[in-house]
C-alpha positions in Angstrom: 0.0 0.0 0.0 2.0 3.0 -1.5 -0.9 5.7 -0.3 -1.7 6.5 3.4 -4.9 6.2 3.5 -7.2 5.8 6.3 -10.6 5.8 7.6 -12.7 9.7 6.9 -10.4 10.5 4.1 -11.8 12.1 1.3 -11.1 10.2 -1.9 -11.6 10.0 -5.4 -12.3 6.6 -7.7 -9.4 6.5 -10.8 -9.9 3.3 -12.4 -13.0 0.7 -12.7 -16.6 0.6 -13.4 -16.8 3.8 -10.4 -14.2 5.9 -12.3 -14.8 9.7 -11.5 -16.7 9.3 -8.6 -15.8 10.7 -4.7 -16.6 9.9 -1.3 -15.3 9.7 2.1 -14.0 5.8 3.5 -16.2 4.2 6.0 -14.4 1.0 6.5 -11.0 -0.3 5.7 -10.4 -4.0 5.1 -6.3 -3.7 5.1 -6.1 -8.1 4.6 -7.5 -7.5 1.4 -6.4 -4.1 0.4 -9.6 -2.6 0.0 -11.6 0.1 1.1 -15.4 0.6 2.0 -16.8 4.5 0.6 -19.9 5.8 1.4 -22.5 5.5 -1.9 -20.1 3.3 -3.8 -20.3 -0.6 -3.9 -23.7 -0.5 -2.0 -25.3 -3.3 -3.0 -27.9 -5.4 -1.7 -27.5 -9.5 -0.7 -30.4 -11.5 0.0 -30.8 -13.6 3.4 -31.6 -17.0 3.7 -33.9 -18.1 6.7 -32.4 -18.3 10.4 -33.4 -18.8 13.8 -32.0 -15.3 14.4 -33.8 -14.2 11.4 -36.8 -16.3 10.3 -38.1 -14.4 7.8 -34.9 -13.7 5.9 -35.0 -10.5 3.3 -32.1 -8.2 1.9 -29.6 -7.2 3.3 -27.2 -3.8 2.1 -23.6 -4.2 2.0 -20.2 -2.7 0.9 -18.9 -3.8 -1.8 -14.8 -2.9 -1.4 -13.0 -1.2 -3.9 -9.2 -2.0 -4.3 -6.5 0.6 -3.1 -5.2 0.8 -6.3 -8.2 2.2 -7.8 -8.4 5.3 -5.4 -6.6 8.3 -4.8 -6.5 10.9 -1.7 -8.1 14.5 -2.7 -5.8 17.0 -1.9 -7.6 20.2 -0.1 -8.9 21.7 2.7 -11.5 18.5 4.6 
């Protein structure tokens, strides 16, 4: 990971099917060199049946994008 980047940093998408877009990281997964941003990646994942939840439904999750897709915006936070 050449690029400090951490959770709350501002940054902005450079490669990938999200290219252009900016947001701020929620979540960092640093085993898998990816990072969670707010309104990018949401997706939502359907839930089977539990005991803890017997009706099942969707859920929303992150999708991560890879650190070498993003880049820190420079400026004033």
């Amino acid at each position: 990971m050449a690029q400090n980047l951490k959770t709350g940093d501002k940054v902005i998408v450079i490669s990938g099917g999200h290219k252009g877009e900016s947001g701020k990281i929620v979540k960092m997964d640093k085993q898998a060199n990816k990072a969670m941003i707010e309104g990018i990646g949401v997706v939502e994942r359907h839930v089977k049946a539990s005991p803890i939840n017997p009706r099942g439904g969707k859920k929303t999750v992150h999708l991560g994008i890879d650190l070498s897709n993003l880049k820190k915006m420079e400026g004033k936070k």
